[in-house]
Backbone as CSV, one residue per row, in Angstrom:
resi,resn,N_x,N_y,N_z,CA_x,CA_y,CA_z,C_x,C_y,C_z
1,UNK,-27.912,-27.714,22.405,-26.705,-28.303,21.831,-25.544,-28.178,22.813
2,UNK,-24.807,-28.841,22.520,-23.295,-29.022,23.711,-22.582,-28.401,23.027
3,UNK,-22.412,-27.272,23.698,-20.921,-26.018,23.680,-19.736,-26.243,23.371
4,UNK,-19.215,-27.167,24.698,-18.388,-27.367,25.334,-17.802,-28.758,25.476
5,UNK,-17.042,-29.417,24.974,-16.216,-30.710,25.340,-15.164,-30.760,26.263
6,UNK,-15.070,-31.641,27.328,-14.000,-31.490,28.408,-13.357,-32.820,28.107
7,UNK,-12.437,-32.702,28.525,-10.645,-33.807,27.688,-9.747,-33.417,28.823
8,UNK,-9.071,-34.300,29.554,-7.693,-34.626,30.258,-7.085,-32.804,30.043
9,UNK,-7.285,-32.511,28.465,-6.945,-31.597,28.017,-7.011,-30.280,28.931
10,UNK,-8.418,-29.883,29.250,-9.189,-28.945,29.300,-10.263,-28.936,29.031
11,UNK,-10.846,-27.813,28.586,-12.476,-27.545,28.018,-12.112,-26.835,26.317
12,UNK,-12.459,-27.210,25.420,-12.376,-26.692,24.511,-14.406,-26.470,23.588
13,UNK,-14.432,-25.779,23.107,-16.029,-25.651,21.994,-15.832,-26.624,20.883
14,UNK,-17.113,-27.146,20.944,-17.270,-27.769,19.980,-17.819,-27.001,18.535
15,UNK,-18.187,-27.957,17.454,-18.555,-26.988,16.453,-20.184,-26.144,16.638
16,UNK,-20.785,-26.395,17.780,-21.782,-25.605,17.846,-21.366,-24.022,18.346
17,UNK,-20.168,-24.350,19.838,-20.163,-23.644,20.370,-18.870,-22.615,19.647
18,UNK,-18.220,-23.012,18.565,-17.315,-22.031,17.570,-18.070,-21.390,16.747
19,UNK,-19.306,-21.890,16.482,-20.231,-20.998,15.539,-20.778,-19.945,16.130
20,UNK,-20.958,-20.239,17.692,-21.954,-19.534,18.551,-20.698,-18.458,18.645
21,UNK,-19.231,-18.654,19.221,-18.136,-17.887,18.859,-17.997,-16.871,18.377
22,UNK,-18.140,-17.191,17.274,-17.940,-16.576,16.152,-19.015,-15.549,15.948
23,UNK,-20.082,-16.382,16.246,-21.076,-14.964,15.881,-21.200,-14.033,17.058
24,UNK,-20.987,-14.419,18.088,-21.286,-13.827,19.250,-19.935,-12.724,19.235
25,UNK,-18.557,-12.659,18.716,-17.654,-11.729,18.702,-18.586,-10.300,17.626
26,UNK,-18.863,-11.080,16.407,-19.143,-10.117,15.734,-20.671,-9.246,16.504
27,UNK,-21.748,-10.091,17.167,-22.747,-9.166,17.918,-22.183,-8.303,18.807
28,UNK,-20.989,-8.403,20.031,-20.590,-7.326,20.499,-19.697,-6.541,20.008
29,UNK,-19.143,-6.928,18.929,-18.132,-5.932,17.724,-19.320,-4.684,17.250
30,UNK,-20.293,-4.836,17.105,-21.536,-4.383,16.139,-21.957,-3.380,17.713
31,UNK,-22.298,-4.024,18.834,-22.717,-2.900,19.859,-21.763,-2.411,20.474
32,UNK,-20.878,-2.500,20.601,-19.720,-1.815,20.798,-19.513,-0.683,19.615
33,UNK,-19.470,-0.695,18.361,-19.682,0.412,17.651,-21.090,1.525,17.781
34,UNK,-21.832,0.660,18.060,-23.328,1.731,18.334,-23.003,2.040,19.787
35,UNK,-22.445,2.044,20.601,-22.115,2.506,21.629,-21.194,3.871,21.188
36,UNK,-19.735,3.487,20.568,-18.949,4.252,20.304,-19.699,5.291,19.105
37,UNK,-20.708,4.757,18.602,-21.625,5.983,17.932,-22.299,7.370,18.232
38,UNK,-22.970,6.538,19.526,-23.472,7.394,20.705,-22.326,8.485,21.171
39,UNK,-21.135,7.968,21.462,-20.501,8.191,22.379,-20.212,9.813,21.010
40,UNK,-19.728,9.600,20.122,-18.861,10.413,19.357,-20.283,11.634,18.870
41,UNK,-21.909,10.809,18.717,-23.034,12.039,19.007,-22.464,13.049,19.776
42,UNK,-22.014,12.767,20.747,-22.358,13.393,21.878,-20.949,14.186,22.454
43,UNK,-19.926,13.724,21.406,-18.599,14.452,21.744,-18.049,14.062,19.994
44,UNK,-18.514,14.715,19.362,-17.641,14.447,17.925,-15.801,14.665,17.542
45,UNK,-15.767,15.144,18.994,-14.289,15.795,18.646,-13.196,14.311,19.788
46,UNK,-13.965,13.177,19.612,-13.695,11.884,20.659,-13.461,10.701,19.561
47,UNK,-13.094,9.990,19.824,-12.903,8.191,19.788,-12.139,7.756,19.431
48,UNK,-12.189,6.357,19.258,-11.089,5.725,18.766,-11.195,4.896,17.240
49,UNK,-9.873,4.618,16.676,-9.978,3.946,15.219,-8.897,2.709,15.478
50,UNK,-9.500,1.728,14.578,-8.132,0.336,14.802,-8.073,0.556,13.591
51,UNK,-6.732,0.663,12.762,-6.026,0.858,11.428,-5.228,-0.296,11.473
52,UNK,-5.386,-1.009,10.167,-4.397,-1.988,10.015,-3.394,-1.454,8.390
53,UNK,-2.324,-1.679,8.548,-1.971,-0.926,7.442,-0.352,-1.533,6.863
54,UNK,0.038,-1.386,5.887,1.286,-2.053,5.616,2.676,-1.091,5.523
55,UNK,3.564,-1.471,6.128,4.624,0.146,6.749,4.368,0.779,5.948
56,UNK,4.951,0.763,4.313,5.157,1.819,3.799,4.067,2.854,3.307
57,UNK,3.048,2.205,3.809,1.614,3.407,3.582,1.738,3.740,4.854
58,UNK,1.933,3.306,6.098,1.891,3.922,6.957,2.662,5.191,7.408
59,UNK,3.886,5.130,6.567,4.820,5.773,6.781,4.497,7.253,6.212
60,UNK,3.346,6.537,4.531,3.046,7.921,3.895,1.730,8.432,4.278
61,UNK,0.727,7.667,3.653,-0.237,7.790,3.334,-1.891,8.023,4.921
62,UNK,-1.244,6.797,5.815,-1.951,6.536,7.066,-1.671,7.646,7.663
63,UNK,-0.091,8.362,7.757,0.132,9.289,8.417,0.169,10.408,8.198
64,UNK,-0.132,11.094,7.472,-0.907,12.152,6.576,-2.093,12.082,6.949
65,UNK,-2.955,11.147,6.790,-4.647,11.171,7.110,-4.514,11.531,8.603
66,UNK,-4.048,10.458,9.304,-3.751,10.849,10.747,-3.610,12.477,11.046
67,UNK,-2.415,13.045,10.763,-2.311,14.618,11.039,-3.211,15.130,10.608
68,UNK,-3.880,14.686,9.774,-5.168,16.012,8.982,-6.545,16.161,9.826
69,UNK,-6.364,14.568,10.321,-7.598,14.450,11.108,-7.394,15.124,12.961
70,UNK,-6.193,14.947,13.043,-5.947,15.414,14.705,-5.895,16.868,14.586
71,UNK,-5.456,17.544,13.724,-5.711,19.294,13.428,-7.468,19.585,13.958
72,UNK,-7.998,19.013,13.080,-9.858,19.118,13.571,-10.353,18.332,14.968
73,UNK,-9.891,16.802,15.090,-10.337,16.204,16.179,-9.151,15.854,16.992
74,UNK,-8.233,16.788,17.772,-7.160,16.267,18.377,-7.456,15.257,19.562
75,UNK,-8.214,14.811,20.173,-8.704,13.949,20.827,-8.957,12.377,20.617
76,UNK,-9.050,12.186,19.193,-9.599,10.792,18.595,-7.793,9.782,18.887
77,UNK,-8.376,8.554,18.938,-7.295,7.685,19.690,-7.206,6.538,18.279
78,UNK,-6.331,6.275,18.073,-5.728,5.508,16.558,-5.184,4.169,17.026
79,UNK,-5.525,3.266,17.152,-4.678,2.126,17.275,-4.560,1.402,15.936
80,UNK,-3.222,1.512,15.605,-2.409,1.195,14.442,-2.147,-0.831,14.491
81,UNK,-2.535,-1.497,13.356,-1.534,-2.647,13.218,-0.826,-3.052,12.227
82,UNK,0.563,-3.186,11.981,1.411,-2.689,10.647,1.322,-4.038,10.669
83,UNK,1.104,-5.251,9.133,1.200,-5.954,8.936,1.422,-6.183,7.420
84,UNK,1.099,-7.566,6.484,0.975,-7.469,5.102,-0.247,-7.483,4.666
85,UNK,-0.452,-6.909,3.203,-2.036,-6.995,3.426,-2.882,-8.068,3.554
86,UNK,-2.171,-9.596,3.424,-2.758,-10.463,3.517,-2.996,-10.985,4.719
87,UNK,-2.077,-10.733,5.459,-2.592,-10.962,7.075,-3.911,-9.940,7.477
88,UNK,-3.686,-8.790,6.857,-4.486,-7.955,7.058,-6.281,-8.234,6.766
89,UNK,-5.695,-8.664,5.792,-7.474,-9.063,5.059,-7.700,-10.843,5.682
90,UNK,-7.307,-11.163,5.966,-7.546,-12.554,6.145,-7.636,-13.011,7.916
91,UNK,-6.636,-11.934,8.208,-6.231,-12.468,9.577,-7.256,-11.296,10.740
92,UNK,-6.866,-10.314,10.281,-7.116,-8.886,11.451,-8.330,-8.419,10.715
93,UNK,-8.912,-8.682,9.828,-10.184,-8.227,9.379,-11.223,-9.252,10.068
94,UNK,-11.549,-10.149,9.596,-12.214,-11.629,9.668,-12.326,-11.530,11.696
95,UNK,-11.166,-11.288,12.074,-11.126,-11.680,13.843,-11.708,-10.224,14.470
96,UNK,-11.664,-9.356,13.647,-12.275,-8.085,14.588,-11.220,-6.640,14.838
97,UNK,-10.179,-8.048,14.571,-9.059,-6.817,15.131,-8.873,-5.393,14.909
98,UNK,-9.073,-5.404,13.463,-9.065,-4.198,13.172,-10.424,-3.213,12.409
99,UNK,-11.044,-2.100,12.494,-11.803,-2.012,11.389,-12.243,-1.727,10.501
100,UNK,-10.492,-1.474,9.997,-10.257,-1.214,8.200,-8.862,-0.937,7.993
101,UNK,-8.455,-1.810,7.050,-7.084,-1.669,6.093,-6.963,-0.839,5.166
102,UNK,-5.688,-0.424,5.516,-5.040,0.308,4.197,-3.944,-0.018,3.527
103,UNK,-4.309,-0.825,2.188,-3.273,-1.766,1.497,-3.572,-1.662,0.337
104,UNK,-2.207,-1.693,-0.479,-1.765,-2.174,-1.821,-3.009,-2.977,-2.717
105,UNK,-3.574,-2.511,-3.474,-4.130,-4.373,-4.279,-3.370,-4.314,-5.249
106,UNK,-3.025,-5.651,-5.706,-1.932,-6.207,-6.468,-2.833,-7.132,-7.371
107,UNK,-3.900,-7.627,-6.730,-4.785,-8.801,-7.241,-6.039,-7.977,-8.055
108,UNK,-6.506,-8.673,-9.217,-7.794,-8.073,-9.681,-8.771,-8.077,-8.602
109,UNK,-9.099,-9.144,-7.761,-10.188,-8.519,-7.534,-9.655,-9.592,-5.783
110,UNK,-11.124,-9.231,-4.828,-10.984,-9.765,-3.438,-11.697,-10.804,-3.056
111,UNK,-12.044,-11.411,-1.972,-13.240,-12.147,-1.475,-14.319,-11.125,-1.621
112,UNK,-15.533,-11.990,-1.713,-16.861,-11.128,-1.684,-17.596,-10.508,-0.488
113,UNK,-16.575,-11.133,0.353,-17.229,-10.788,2.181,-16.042,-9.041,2.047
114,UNK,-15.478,-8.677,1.322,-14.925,-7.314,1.588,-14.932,-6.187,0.739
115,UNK,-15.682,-5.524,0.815,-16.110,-3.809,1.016,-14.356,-2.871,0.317
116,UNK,-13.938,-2.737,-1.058,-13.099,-1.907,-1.210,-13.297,-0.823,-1.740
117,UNK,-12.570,0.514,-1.526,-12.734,1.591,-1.927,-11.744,1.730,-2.344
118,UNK,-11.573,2.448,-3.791,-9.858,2.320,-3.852,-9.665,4.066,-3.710
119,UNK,-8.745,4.470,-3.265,-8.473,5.626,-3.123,-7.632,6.579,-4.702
120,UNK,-6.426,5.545,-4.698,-5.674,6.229,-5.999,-4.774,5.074,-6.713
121,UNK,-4.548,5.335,-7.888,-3.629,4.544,-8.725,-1.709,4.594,-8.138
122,UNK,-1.600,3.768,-8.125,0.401,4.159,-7.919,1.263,3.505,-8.732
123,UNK,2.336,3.825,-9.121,3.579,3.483,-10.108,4.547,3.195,-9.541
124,UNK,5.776,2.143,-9.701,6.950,1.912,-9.152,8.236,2.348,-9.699
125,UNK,9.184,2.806,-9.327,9.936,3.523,-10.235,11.347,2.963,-9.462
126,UNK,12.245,2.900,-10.303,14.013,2.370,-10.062,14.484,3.689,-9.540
127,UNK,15.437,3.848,-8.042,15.805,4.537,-7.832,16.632,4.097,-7.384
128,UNK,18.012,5.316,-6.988,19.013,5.372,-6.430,19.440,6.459,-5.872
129,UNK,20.805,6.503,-4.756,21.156,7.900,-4.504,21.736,8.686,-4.877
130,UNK,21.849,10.028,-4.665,22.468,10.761,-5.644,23.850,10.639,-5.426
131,UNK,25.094,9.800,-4.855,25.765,9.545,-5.215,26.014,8.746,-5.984
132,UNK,25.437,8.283,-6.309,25.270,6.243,-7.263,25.879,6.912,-8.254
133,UNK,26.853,6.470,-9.067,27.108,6.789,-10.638,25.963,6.698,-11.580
134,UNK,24.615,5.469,-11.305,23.587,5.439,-11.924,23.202,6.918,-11.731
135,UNK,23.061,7.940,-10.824,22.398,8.658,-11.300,23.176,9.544,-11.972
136,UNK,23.993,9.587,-12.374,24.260,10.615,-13.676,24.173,10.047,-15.072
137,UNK,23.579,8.740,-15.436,23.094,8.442,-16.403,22.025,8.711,-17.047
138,UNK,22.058,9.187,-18.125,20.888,9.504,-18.919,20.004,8.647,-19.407
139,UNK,20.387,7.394,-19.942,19.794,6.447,-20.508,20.362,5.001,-19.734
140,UNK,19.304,4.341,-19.214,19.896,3.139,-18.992,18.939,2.038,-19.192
141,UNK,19.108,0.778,-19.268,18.186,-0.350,-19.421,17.887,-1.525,-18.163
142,UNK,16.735,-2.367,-18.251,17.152,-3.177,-16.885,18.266,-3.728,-17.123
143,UNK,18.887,-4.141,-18.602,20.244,-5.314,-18.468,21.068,-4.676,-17.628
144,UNK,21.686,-3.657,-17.490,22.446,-2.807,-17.047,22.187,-3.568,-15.226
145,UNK,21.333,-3.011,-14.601,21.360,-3.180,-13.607,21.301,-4.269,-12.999
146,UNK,21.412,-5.810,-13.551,21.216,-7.304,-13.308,22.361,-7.608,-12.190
147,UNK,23.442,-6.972,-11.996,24.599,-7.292,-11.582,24.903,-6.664,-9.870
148,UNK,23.957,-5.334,-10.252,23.744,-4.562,-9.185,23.620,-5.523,-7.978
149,UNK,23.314,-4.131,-6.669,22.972,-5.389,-5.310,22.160,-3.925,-5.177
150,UNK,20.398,-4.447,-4.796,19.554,-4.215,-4.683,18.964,-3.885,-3.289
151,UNK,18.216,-3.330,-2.801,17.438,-2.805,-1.610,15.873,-2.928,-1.747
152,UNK,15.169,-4.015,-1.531,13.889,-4.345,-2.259,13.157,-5.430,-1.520
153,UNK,11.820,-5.003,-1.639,11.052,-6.409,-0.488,11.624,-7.595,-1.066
154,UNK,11.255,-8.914,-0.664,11.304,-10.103,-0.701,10.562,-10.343,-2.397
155,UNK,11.359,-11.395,-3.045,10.848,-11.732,-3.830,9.625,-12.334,-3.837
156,UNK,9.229,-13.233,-2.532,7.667,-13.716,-2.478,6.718,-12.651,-2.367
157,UNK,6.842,-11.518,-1.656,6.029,-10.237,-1.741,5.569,-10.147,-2.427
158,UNK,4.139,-8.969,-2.406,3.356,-8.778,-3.611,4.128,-7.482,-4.521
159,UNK,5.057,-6.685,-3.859,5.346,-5.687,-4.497,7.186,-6.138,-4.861
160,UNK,7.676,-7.004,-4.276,8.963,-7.860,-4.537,8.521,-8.426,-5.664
161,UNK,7.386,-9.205,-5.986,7.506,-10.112,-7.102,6.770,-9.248,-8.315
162,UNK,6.610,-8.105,-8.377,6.150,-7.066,-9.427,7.920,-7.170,-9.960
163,UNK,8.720,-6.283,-9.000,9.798,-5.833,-9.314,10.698,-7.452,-10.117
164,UNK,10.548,-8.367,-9.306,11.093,-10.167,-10.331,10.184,-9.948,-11.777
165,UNK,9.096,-9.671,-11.916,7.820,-10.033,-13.272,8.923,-8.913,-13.784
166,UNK,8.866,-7.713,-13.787,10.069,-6.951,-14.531,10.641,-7.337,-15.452
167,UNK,12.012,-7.811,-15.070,13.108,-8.349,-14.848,13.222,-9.751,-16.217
168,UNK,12.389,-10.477,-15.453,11.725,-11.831,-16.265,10.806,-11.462,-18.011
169,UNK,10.265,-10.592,-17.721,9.137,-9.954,-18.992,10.529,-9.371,-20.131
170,UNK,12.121,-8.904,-19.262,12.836,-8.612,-20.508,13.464,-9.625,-20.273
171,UNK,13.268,-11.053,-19.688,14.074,-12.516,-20.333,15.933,-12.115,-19.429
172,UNK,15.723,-11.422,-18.300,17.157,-11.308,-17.563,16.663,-11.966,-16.322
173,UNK,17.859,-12.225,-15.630,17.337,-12.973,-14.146,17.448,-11.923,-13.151
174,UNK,16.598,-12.166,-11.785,16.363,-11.136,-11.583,17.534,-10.806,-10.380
175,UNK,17.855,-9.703,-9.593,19.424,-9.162,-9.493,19.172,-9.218,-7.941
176,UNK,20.563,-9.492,-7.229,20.885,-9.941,-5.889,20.035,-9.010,-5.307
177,UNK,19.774,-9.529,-4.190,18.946,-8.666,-2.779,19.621,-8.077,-2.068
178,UNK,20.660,-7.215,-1.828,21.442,-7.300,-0.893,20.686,-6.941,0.730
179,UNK,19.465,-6.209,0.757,18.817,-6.080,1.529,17.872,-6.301,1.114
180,UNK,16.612,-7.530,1.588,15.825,-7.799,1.347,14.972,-7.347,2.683
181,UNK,13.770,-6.780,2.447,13.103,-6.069,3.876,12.059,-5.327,3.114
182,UNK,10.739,-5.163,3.852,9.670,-4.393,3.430,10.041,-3.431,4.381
183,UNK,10.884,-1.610,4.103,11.128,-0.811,4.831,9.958,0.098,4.629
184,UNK,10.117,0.979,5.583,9.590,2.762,5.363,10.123,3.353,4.164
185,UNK,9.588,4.368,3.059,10.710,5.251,2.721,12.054,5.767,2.959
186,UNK,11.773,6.157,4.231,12.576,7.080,4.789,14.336,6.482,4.746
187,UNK,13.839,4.742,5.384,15.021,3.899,5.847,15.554,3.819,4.226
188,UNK,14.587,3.656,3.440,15.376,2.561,1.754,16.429,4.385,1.695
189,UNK,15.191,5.123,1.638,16.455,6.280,1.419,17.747,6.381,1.865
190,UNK,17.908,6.245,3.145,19.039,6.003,3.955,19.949,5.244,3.836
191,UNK,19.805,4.066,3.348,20.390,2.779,2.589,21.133,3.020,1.310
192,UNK,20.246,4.032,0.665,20.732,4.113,-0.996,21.305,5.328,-0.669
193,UNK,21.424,6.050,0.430,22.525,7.791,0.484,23.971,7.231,0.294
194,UNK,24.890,5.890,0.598,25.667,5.657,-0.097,26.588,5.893,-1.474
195,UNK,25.307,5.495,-2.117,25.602,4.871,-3.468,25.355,3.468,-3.953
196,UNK,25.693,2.974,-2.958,26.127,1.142,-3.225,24.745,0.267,-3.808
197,UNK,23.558,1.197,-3.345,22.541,-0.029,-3.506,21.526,0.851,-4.811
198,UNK,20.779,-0.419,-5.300,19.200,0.114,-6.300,18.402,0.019,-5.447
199,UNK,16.787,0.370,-5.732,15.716,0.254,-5.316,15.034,0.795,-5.778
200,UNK,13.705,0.379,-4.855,12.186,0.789,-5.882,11.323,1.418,-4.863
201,UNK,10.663,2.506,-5.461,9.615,3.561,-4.683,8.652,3.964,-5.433
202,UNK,7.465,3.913,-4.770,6.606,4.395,-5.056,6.443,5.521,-5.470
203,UNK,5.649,6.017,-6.899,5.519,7.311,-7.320,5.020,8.064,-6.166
204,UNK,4.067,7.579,-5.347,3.974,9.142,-4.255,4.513,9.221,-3.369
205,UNK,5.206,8.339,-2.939,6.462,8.987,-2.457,6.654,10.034,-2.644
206,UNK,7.514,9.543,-4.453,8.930,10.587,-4.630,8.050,12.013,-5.012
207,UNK,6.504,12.053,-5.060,6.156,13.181,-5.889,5.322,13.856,-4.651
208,UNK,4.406,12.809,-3.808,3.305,13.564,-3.476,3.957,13.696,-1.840
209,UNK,3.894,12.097,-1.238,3.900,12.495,0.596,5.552,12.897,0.811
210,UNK,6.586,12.874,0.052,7.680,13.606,0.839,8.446,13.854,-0.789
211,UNK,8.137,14.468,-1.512,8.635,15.049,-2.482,9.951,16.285,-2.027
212,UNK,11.103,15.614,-2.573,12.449,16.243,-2.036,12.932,16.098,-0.806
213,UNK,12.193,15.468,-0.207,12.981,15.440,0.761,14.163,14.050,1.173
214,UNK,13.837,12.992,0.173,15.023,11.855,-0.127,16.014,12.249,-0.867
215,UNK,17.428,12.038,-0.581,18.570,12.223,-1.218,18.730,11.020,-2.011
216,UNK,17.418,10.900,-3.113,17.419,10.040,-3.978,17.080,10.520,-5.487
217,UNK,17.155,9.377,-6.525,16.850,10.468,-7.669,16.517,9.079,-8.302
218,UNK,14.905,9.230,-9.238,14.265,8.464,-9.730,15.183,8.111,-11.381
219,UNK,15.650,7.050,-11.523,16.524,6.440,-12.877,15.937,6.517,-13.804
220,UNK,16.394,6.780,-15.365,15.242,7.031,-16.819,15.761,5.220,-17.221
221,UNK,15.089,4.721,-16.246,14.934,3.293,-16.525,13.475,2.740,-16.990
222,UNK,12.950,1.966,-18.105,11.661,1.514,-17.913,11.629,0.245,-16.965
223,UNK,10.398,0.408,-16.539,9.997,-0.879,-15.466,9.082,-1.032,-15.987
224,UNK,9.067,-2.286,-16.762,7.565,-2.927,-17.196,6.606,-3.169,-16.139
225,UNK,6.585,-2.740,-15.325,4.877,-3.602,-13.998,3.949,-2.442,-14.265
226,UNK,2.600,-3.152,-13.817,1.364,-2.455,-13.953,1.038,-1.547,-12.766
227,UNK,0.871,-0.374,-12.887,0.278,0.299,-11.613,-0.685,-0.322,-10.655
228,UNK,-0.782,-0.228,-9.686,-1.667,-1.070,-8.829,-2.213,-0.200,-7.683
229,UNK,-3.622,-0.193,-7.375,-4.632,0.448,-6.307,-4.093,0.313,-4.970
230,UNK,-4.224,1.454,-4.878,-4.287,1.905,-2.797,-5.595,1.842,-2.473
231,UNK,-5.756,1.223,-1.559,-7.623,0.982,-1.312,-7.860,0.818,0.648
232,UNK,-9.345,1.567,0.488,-9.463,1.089,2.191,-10.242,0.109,2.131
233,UNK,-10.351,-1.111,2.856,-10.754,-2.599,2.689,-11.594,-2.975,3.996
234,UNK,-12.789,-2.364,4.501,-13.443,-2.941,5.402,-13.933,-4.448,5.323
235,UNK,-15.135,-4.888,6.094,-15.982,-6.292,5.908,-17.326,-5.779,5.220
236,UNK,-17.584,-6.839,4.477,-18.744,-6.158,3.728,-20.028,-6.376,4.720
237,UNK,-21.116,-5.621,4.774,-22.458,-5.483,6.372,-21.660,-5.431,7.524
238,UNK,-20.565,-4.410,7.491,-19.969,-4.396,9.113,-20.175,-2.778,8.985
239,UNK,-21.381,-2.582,10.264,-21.456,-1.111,10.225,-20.201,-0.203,10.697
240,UNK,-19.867,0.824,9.830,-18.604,1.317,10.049,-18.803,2.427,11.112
241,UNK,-17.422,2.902,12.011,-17.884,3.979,13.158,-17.679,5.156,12.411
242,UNK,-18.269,6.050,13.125,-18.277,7.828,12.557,-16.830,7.555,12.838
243,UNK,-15.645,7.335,13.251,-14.766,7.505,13.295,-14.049,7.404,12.056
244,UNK,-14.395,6.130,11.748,-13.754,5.076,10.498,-14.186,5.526,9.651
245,UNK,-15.335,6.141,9.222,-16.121,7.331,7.915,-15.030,8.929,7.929
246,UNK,-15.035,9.164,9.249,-14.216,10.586,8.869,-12.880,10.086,8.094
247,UNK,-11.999,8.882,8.654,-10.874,8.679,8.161,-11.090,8.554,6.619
248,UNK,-12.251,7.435,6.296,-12.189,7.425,4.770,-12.225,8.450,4.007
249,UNK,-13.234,9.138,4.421,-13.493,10.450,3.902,-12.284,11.200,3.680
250,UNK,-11.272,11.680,4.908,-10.537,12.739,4.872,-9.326,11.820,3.890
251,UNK,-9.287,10.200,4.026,-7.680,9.797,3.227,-8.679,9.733,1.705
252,UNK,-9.969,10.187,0.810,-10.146,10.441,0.136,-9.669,11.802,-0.321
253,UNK,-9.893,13.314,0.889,-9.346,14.466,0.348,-7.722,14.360,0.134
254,UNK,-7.322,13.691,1.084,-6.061,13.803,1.223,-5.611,13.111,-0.672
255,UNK,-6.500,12.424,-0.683,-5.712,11.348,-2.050,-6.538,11.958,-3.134
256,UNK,-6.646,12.824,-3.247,-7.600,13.246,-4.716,-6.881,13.705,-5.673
257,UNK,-5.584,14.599,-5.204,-4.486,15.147,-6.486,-3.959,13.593,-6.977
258,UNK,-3.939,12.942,-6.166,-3.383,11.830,-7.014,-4.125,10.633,-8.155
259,UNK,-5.298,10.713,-7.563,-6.270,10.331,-8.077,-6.733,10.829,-9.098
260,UNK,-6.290,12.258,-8.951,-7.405,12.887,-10.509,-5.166,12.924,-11.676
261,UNK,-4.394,13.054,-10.776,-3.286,12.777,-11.788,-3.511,11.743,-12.495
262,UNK,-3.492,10.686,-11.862,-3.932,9.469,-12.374,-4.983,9.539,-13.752
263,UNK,-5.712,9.953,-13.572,-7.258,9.858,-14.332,-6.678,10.903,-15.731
264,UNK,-5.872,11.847,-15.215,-5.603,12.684,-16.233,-4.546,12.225,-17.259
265,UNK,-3.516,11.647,-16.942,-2.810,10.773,-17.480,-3.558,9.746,-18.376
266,UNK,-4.110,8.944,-17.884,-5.591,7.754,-18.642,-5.659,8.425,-19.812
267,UNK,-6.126,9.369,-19.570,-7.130,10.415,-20.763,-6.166,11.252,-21.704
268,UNK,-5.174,10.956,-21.588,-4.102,11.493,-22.552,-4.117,10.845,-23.759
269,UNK,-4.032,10.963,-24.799,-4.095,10.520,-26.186,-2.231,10.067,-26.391
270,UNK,-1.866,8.578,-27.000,-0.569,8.922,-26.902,0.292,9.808,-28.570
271,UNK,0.945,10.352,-27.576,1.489,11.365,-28.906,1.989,10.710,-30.177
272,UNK,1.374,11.242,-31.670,1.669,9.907,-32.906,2.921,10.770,-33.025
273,UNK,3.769,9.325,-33.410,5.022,10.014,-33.833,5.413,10.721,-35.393
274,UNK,5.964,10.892,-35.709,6.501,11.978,-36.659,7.227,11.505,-37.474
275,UNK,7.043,11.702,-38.899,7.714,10.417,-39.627,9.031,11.132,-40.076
276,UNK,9.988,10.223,-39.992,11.719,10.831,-40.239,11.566,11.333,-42.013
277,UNK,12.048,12.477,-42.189,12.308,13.133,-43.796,13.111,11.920,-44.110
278,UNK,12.978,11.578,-44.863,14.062,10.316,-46.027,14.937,10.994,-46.788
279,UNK,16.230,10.800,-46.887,17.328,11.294,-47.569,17.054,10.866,-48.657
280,UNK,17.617,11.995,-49.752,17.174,11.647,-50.941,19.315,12.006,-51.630
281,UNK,19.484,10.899,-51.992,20.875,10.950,-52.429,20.887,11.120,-54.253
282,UNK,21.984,12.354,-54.414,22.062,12.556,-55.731,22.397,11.710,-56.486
283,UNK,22.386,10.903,-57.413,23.401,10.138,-57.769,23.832,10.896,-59.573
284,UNK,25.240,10.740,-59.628,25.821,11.415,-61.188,25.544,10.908,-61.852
């Protein structure tokens, strides 16, 4: 079959030779790992990992696994690519780039060509800084905060348009961006040490990967959205490296208090309420 078509252009593949492409990346993707298999036999405390990951796990969750794993194998080499998870799964999975994500699912379920593990459940919670006047409120509602100016991904986002479904589910519109940006923790914190702005963080954040250490304080606001899975997302028949197994493995120890919080919560019965004594009025 003909490979190759030549045009004024150049040389470009035809559809034999994009199939041949295509498969031929993934055959040396595949011995290139049985190489790097060998290699880590024979020096376990060696290699390298391609992580694709979305900042704000990277900020917590990737980098936590990371330190836990360089304490035992200080030698192993990490090449990181911070993207969304949909570039991630679609773009840097599929091409090789990377060989395994760590992302958000937002969606019930994935393509059938990908392999998920979910690690732990997570919650989104309204926060602000502890100067904000919001936080010395005891009770507040979303109406309250419609007017606000906000610190929050993009409304097209998968975790921006949780925080709009909110908003919309109590029939209010949803409240200015004043910074619209998928940040780190660290930065939204920094933003809201003011006062001036709202925002939204992840329960492990504020509880598990840097508990106290934001000069922020979680609002007794309800947020109607559904908790949604942290998951590692390989290709499904893509043999994984001893490298890419220790990581899963260890961002499993690393994620298990949260995981079994999670599970323990589930299994809670909700408390029946208590019926009010009825006044009983004398009458003469």
């Amino acid at each position: 079959m003909r490979l190759f078509e030549r045009s004024p252009q150049g040389v470009e593949p035809t559809l034999y030779g994009r199939a041949l492409l295509k498969r031929s990346i993934a055959l040396f993707d595949d011995l290139k790992t049985s190489v790097d298999e060998i290699k880590f036999l024979a020096d376990p405390s060696a290699g390298d990992l391609r992580i694709g990951s979305t900042e704000p796990l990277f900020a917590g969750l990737v980098t936590a696994v990371i330190e836990r794993l360089w304490e035992q194998y200080p030698r192993i080499a990490f090449r990181v690519v911070q993207a969304d998870g949909a570039t991630l799964i679609n773009r840097d999975l599929p091409e090789r780039r990377i060989e395994l994500a760590v992302i958000p699912l937002l969606a019930p379920s994935l393509r059938e060509d990908l392999e998920v593990r979910v690690l732990y459940r997570d919650t989104l919670h309204v926060v602000a800084g502890l100067r904000s006047p919001w936080a010395r409120r005891r009770k507040i509602t979303l109406a309250d905060l419609t007017a606000e100016p906000w610190c929050a991904p993009p409304y097209e986002t998968p975790i921006g348009s949780l925080l709009a479904e909110a908003f919309r589910a109590r029939g209010l519109e949803t409240p200015r961006l004043a910074v619209a940006s998928v940040l780190p923790p660290q930065v939204i914190a920094r933003l809201l040490e003011s006062g001036r702005l709202l925002g939204i963080m992840a329960d492990s954040f504020l509880h598990f990967f840097y508990p106290g250490r934001f000069a922020v304080k979680k609002l007794p606001v309800d947020l109607p959205v559904q908790s949604f899975a942290v998951a590692v997302v390989t290709t499904k028949g893509r043999t994984i490296s001893p490298v890419g197994q220790l990581f899963i493995d260890c961002a499993r120890e690393v994620t298990r208090p949260l995981a079994r919080r999670h599970l323990n919560s589930a299994a809670q019965p909700p408390v029946p309420l208590k019926p009010r004594a009825r006044k009983v009025r004398a009458h003469a």
